[in-house]
C-alpha positions in Angstrom: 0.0 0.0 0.0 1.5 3.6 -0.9 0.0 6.6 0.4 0.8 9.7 -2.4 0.4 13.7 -2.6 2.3 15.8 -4.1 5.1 13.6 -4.6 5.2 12.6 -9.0 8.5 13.1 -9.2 9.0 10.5 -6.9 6.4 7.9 -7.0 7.8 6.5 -10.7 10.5 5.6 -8.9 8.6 3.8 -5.9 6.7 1.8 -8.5 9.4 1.0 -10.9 10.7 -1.0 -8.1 7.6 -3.0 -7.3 7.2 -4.0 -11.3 10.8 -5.7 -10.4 9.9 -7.7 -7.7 10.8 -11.4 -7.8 7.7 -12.4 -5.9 5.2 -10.0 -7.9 2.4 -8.1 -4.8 -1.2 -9.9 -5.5 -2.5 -5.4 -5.3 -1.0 -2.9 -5.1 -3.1 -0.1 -3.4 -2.3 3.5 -3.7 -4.3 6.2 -1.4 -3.9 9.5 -3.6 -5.0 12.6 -2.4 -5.3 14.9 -5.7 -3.2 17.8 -5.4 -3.2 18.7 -9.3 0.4 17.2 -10.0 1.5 14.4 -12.5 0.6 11.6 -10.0 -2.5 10.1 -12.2 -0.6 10.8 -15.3 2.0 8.8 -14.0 0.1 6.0 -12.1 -1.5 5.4 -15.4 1.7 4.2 -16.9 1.7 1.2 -14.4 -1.8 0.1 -15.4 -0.3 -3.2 -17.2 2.3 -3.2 -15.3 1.2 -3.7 -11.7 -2.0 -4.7 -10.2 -3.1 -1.2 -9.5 -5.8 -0.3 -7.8 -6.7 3.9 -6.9 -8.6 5.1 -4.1 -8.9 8.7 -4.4 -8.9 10.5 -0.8 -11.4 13.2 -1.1 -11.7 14.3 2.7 -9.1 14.3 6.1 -6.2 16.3 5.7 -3.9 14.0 8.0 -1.8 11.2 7.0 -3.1 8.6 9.6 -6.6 9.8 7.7 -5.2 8.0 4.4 -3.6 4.9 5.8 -6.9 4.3 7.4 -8.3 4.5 4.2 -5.7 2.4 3.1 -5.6 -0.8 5.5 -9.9 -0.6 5.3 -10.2 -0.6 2.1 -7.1 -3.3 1.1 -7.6 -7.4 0.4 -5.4 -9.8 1.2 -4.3 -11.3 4.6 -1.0 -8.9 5.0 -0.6 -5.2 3.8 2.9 -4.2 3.1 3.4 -0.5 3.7 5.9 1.8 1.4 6.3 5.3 1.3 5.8 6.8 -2.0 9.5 8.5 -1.8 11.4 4.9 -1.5 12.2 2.1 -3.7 12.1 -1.3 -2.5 14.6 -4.3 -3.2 14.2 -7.0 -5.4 13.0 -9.2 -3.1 10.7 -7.0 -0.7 7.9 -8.7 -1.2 9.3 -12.1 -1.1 11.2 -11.4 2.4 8.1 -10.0 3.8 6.4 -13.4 2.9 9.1 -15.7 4.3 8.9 -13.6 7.8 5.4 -14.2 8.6 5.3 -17.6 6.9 8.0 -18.5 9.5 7.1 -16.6 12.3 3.6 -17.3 13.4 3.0 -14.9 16.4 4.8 -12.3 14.1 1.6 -9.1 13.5 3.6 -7.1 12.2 7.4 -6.5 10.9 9.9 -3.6 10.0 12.6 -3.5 8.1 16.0 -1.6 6.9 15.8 2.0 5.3 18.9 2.9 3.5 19.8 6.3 1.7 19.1 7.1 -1.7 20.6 10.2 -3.3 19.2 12.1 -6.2 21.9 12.4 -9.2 20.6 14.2 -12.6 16.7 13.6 -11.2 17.7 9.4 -10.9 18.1 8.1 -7.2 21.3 6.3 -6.4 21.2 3.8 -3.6 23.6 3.2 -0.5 24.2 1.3 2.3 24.0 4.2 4.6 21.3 3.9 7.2 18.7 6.4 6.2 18.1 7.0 10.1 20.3 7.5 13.0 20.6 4.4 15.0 19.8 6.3 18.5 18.7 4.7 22.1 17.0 6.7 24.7 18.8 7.2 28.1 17.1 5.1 31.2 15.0 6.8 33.5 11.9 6.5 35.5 9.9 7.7 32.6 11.5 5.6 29.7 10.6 2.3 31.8 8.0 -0.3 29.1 4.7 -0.9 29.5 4.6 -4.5 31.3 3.4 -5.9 27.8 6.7 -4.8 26.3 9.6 -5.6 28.7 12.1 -7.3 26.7 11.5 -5.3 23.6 14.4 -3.2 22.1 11.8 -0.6 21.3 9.1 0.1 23.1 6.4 2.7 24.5 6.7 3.7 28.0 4.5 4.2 30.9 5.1 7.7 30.7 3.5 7.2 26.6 6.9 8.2 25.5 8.8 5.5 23.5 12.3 4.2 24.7 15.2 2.1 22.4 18.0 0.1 23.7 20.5 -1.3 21.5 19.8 -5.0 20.2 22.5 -6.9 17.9 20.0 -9.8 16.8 18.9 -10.0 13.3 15.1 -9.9 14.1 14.3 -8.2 17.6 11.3 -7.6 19.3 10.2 -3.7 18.8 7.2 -1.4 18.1 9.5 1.3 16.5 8.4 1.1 13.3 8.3 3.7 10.3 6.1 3.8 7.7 8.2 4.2 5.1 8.8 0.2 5.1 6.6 -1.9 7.3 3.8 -4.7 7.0 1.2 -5.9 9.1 -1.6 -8.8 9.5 -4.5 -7.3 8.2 -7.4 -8.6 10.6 -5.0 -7.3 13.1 -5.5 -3.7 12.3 -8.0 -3.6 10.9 -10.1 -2.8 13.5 -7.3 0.4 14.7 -9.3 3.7 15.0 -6.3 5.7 13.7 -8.4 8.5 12.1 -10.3 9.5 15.4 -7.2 8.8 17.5 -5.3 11.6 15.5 -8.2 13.8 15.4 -6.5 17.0 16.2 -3.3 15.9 15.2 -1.5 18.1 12.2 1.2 15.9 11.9 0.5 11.7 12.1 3.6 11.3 15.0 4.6 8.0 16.2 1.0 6.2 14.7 3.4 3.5 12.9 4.6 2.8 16.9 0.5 3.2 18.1 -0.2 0.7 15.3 2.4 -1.6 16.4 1.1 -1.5 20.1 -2.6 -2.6 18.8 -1.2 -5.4 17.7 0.7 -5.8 21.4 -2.2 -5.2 23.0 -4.6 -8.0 21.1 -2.0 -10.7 21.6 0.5 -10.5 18.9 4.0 -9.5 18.7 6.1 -7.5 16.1 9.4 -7.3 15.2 12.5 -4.9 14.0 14.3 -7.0 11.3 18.0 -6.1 11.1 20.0 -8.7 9.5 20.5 -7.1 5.8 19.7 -11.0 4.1 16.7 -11.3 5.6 15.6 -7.8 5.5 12.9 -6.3 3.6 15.0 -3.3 3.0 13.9 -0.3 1.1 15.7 2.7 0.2 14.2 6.1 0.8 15.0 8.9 -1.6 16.8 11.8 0.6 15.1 15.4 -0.5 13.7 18.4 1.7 10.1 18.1 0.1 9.0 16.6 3.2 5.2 17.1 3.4 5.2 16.8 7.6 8.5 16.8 8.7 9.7 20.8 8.3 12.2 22.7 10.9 10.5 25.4 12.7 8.0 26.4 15.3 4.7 24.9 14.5 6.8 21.7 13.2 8.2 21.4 17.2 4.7 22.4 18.1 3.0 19.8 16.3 5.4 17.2 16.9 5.6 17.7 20.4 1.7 17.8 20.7 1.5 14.1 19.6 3.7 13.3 22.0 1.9 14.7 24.6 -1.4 13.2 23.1 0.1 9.7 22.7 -0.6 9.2 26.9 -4.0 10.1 26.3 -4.5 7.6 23.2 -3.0 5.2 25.0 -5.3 5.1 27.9 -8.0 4.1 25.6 -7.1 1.0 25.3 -6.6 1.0 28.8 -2.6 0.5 28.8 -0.6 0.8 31.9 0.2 4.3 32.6 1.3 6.5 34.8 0.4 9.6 35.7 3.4 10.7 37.7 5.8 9.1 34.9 3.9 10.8 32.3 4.3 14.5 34.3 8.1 13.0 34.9 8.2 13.0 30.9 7.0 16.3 30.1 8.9 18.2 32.4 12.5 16.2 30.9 11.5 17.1 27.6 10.4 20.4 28.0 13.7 21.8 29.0 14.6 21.8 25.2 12.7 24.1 22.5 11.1 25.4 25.6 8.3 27.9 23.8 6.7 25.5 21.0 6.7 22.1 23.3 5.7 24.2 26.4 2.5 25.5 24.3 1.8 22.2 22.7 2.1 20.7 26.4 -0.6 22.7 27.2 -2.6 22.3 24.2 -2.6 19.0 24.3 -3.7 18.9 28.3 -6.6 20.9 27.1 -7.5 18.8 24.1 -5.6 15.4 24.7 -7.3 13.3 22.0 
């Protein structure tokens, strides 16, 4: 499944690498929210090519609003998720199928993101991580929520998520990103992502409150690290992020999910704590004081 706006330039490059795929996808979904650019024009070159199928998103304004769409509207018993800016391996699909053929408690599974750099408009891949490799430093509000002791990444009683450093090739986690992840789709199905994200202007950490549904009924899901194995992807590296922009509201918003993701959370009656969760906002605070401090308080107003 690929949710797409704005991004033509890119996507032809996102699908090329699905018509190369060793084990071919049974559908491939795309969510496109018209924007006016050459996204039809160039999905309708894939027509014969892939199994295409085009849901037009004609209301919501937030990502989590189209991958809702997305995983409601899919078939199949496993939805693959790729971001429209990254081009999967050869054998994406295929690796993705092995891992929850082999691993039957397995809901959901995330794999490597390399760099891809843009020469003369064509991406060149690497085997430079696309994402910093960072753990979170212990403390009473970075301990996991009982469900998820012994993950390497997890969300914390506080509703902030914590990452310790795991050398296995497949490791327990719910840090996933959505630019390269699959899930069981009776799991999720059911995930009220849309209304959860209500006020949200940015879609933070729902790839990690996705992962934690699937926690929470049961299942487990895992971080695959072991690059023959992997279901690697590489993501194209630009600055046309649509959600991820440097400045005030960017903190704001970002910060505001964070502070929301305690209040989610308690909806599915996970165990928090209060004092941990106060614990958390004052540590993170101290940095970009003025945007998280107002979006600390917004989102106490609001929560969800």
């Amino acid at each position: 499944m690929i949710v797409t706006y704005c991004r033509d330039w890119a996507l032809r490059h996102c699908l090329e690498s699905l018509t190369c795929q060793k084990r071919p996808p049974d559908e491939v979904l795309v969510v496109l929210k018209p924007c006016g650019d050459g996204s039809v024009e160039v999905l309708s070159k894939f027509v014969e090519k892939l199994p295409l199928r085009i849901i037009y998103q004609s209301s919501g304004s937030n990502v989590t609003d189209a991958y809702e769409l997305g995983y409601l509207n899919a078939v199949g018993d496993v939805i693959l998720f790729l971001d429209d800016d990254a081009i999967a391996h050869e054998e994406w699909v295929l690796r993705y199928e092995r891992l929850f053929n082999e691993i039957a408690d397995a809901a959901g599974f995330t794999g490597l993101v390399y760099k891809s750099v843009l020469k003369n408009g064509n991406p060149t891949k690497t085997r430079t991580a696309f994402y910093a490799e960072e753990t979170t430093k212990d403390g009473p509000h970075r301990r996991p929520l009982p469900e998820l002791k012994g993950y390497c990444g997890w969300i914390s009683t506080s509703g902030l998520t914590g990452k310790r450093s795991c050398n296995d090739y497949v490791n327990l986690s719910i840090m996933f990103s959505g630019v390269n992840m699959g899930f069981r789709s009776h799991v999720i199905r059911d995930m009220p992502l849309s209304y959860l994200y209500k006020r949200s202007r940015k879609g933070f950490w729902f790839e990690k409150l996705l992962a934690y549904w699937c926690a929470m009924k049961g299942f487990k899901t895992y971080n695959v690290l072991g690059e023959e194995i992997s279901p690697l992807v590489w993501h194209i590296e630009h600055g046309d992020s649509l959600t991820r922009r440097r400045g005030f509201w960017d903190e704001f918003w970002t910060h505001y999910d964070r502070v929301a993701m305690f209040w989610r959370l308690r909806r599915f009656s996970a165990g928090l704590s209060r004092l941990r969760y106060a614990l958390a906002l004052l540590v993170i605070v101290r940095r970009k004081t003025l945007p998280r401090l107002l979006a600390t308080l917004y989102g106490l107003l609001y929560r969800v």
